[in-house]
VMD Tcl script that draws the C-alpha trace (Angstrom):
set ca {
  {0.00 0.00 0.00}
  {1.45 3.32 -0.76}
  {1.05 5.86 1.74}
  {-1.44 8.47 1.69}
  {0.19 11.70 1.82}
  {-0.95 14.17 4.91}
  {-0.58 17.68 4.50}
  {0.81 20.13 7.12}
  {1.57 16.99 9.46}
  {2.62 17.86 13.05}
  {4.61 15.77 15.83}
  {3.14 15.75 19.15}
  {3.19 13.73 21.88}
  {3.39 9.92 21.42}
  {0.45 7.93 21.96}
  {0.00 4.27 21.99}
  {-2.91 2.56 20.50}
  {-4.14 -0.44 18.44}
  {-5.33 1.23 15.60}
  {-8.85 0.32 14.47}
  {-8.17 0.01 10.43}
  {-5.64 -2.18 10.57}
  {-5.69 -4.06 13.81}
  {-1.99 -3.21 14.69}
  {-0.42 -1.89 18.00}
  {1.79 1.15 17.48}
  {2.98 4.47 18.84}
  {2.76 7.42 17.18}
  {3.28 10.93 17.14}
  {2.29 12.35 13.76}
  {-1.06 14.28 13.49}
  {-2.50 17.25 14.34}
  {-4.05 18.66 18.00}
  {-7.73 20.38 18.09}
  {-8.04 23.39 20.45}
  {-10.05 26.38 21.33}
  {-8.91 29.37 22.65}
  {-11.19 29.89 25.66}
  {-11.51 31.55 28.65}
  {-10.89 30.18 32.12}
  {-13.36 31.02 34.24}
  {-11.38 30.60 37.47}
  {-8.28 32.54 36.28}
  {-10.46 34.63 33.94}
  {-7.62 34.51 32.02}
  {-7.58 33.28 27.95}
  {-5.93 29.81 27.13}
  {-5.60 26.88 24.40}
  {-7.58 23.84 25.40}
  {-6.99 20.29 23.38}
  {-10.23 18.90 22.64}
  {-8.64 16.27 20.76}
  {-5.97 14.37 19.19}
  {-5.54 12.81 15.37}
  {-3.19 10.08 15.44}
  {-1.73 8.78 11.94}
  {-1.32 4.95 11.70}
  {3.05 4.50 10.30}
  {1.39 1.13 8.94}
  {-1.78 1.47 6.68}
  {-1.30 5.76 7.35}
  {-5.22 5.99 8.06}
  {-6.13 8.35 11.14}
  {-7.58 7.88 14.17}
  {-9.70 10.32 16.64}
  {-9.00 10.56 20.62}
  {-11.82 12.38 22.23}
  {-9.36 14.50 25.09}
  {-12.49 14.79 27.32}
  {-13.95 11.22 26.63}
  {-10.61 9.14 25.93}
  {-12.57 7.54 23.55}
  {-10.86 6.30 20.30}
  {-12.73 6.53 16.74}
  {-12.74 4.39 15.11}
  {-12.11 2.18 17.73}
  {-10.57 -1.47 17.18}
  {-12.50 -4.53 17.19}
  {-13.11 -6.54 20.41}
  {-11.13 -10.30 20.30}
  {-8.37 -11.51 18.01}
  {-9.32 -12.71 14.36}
  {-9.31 -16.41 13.60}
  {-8.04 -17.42 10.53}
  {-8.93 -20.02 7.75}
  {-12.64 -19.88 8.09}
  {-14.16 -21.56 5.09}
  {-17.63 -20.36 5.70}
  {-18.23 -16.93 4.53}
  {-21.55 -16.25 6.69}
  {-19.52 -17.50 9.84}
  {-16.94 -15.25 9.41}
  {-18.94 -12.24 9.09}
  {-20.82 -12.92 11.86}
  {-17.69 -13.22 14.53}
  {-16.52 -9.69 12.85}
  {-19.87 -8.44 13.27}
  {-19.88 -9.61 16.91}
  {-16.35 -8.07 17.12}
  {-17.17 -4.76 15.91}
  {-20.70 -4.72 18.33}
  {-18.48 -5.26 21.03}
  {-16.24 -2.29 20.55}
  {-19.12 -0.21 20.19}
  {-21.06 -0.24 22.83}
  {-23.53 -2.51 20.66}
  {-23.12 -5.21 23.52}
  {-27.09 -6.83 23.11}
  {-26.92 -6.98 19.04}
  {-23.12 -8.49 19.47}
  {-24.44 -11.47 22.30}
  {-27.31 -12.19 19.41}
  {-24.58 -12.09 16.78}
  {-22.69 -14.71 18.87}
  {-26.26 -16.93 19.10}
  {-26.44 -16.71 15.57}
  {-22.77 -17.70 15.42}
  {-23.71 -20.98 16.76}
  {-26.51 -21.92 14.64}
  {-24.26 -21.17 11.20}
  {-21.52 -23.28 13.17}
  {-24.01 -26.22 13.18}
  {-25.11 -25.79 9.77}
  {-21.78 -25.75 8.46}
  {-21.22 -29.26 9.96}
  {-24.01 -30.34 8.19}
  {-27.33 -29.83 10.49}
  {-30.28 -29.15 8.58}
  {-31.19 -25.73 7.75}
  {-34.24 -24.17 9.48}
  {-34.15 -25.85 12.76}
  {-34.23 -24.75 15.91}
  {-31.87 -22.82 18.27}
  {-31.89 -25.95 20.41}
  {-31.59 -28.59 17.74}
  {-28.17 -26.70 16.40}
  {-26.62 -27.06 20.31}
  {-28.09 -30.83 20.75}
  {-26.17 -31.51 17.27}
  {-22.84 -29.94 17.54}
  {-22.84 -31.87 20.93}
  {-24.02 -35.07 19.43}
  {-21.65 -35.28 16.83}
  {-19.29 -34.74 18.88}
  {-18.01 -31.00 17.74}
  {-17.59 -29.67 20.53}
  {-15.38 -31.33 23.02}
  {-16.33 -32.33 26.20}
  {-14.09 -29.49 28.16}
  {-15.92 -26.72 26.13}
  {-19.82 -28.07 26.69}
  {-19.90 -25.47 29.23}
  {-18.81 -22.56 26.58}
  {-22.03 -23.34 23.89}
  {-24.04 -23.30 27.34}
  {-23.26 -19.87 27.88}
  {-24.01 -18.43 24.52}
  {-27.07 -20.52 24.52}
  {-28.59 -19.18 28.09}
  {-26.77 -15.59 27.58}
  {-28.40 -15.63 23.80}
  {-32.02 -16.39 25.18}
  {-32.13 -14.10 27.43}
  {-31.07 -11.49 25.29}
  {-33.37 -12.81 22.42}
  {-36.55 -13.60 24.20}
  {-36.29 -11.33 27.36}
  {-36.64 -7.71 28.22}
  {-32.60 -7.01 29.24}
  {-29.96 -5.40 27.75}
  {-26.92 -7.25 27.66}
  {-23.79 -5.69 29.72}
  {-20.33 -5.11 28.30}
  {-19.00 -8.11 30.49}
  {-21.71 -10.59 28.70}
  {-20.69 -9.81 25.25}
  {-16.47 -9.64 25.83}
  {-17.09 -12.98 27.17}
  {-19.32 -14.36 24.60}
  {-16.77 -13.17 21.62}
  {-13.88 -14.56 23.83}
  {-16.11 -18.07 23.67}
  {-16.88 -17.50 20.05}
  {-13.19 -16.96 19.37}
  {-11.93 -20.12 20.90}
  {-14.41 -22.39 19.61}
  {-13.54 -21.26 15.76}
  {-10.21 -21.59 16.36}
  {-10.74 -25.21 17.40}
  {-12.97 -25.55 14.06}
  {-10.71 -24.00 11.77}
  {-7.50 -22.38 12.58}
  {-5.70 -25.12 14.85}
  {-6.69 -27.63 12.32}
  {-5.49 -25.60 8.79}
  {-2.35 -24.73 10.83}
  {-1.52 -28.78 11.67}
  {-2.67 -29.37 8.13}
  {-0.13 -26.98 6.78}
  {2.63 -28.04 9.50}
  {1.73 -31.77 8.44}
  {2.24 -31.15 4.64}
  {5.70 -29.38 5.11}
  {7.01 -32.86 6.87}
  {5.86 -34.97 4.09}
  {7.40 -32.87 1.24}
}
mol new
graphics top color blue
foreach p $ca { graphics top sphere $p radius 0.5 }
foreach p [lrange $ca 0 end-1] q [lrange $ca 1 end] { graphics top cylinder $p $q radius 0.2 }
display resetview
């Protein structure tokens, strides 16, 4: 990627973030500083006051917005790790989806995202389409999917789901960080441990 060139850029202090374009941690101190010139009404006396920081990104050079008053960070980077070598399209967009809600604030729509995680899991090990929430737990555990250690991880998104689905609560930021945390681990048992001893596999043999 070539980088985007930013006009009049400034150096200020160096501030470390994950930046939410790219997913990478860095430090930087290239952007630019928002102030007002105000008056203080204690010393009654005229001064600058940040309101804000812009923060360039030294790897894909996008920018990112740090609310002084708020500390919050715009866009702001998604919640979890990504899991690689997920074949089905639909699953995949869901656990980003969830991601993103979580990072938000979104933390009801991203514990539905992770129910709805589940039943695409089940369907993509070959349950039947249009069955119910139930059925797609009772069949990943049947067929054995989900080992017997993580039982207790679909139970969680099942309960924590329903109750977001079919009862009047909003979910809390803890529910949905741990449901995503869940999600994460169980597609990285489906797909990314198992492409990665596939791959380590094949380089023996050749």
């Amino acid at each position: 990627m070539k980088p985007f060139t930013w006009q009049n850029l400034q150096k200020q202090s160096s501030h470390k973030y994950t930046c939410g374009y790219c997913g990478q941690p860095l430090s930087s101190e290239n952007g630019w500083v928002a102030t007002r010139h105000e008056l203080n009404a204690s010393s009654r006396a005229y001064e600058h006051r940040v309101y804000g920081s812009i923060y360039v990104c030294h790897n894909c050079h996008r920018p990112t917005f740090f609310d002084s008053d708020t500390g919050k960070q715009t866009p702001g980077f998604a919640f979890g790790k990504p899991v690689q070598n997920i074949a089905d399209k639909a699953l995949f967009e869901i656990y980003e989806e969830a991601r993103v809600a979580t990072s938000a604030g979104c933390y009801t729509a991203a514990v539905l995202c992770c129910r709805k995680l589940l039943m695409h899991l089940a369907v993509a090990k070959g349950a039947n389409p249009g069955g119910t929430f139930k059925g797609y737990v009772e069949f990943l555990a049947d067929k054995n999917h989900i080992p017997t250690d993580c039982k207790s991880w679909v139970d969680e998104i099942k309960d924590t789901g329903n109750e977001a689905n079919h009862e009047v609560k909003m979910m809390k930021q803890e529910d949905a960080e741990t449901l995503v945390s869940f999600c994460e681990m169980l597609l990285k048992i489906f797909y990314e441990f198992p492409a990665a001893a596939k791959s380590r596999n094949g380089k023996k043999t050749s």
